[in-house]
N, C-alpha and C positions, 0 to 999 in steps of 0.2 A: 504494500500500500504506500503511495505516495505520502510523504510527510508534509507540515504548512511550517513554517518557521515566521513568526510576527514578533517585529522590533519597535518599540517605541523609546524615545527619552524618558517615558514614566513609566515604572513598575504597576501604578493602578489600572492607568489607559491599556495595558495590553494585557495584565490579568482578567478587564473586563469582555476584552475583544475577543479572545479567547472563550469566555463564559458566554457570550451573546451565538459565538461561533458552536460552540458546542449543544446546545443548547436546539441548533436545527440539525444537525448531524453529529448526536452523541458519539462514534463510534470512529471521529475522524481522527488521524495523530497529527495534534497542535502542541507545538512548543512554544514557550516565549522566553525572550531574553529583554527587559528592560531597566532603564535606569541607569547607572554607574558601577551597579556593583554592592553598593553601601545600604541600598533602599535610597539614594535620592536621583535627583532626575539628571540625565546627559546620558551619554552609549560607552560603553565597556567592551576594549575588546577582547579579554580573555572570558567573560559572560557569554557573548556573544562567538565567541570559538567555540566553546563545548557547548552550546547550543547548537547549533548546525552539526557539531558533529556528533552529538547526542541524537540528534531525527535523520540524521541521513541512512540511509535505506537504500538498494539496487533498485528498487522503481522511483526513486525521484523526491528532487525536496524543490519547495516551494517559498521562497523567501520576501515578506511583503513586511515594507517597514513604514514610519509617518512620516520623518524629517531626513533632512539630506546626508546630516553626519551619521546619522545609522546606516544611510547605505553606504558612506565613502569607509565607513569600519568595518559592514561588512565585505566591502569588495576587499580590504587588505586582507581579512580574513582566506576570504575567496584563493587572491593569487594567492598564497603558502598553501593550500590545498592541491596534492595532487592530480594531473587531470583529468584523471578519470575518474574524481570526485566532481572536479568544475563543472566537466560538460553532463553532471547530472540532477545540478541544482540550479535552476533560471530567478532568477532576483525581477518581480514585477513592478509598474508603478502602478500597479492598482491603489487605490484607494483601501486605506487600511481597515477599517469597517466592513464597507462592504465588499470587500476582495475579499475578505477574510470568511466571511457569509459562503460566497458563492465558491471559494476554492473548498471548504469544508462540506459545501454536501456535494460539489464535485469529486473530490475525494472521499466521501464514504460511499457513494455510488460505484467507485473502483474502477472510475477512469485511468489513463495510462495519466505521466506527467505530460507529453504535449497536448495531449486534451484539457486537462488544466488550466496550460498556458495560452495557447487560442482562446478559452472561455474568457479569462483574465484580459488580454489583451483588446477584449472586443468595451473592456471599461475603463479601460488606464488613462491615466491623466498625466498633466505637466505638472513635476513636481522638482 
């Protein structure tokens, strides 16, 4: 089963997003990594490593964050990953709410990951 990985600068914001996420597809596998580290708010990048590599999985991991420094942390993340980890985790700019909705019951439904990512891709925004 493909995994969801959701990053936010706040530990609350993505414990919720997660709960909201779960909530229409109990059975999906959501992780999250937010905050600093400490319980306060900004991105962490050793948080943030063993979370991705805590959900990564041979069918595919799904990484949807809210602000920009969560993604610039997870891409450094990203490069130190082997590449046959890289080409199996696609980092979206979906919208963290509702990317997070639509890739959870995409993923409990037991779509492949580019299924997934087409879904995601048909909502993404400029971020």
């Amino acid at each position: 089963m493909v995994s969801l990985v959701l990053l936010s600068h706040s530990p609350d914001i993505v414990s919720g997003v997660r709960d909201l996420a779960l909530e229409m597809a109990a059975n999906a596998n959501i992780f999250i990594a937010g905050g600093n580290g400490s319980g306060g708010l900004g991105s962490d990048y050793e948080l943030i490593k063993s979370t991705i590599e805590e959900a990564y999985t041979d069918d595919g991991v799904v990484i949807l964050y809210d602000l920009g420094s969560s993604a610039m942390t997870a891409s450094l993340v990203l490069d130190e990953l082997e590449e046959s980890w890289r080409n199996n985790i696609k980092m979206m700019n979906a919208p963290l709410v509702e990317g997070a909705i639509v890739a959870a019951v995409e993923i409990a439904s037991g779509v492949t990951l580019s299924e997934v990512e087409a879904t995601l891709k048909e909502i993404e925004i400029i971020k």
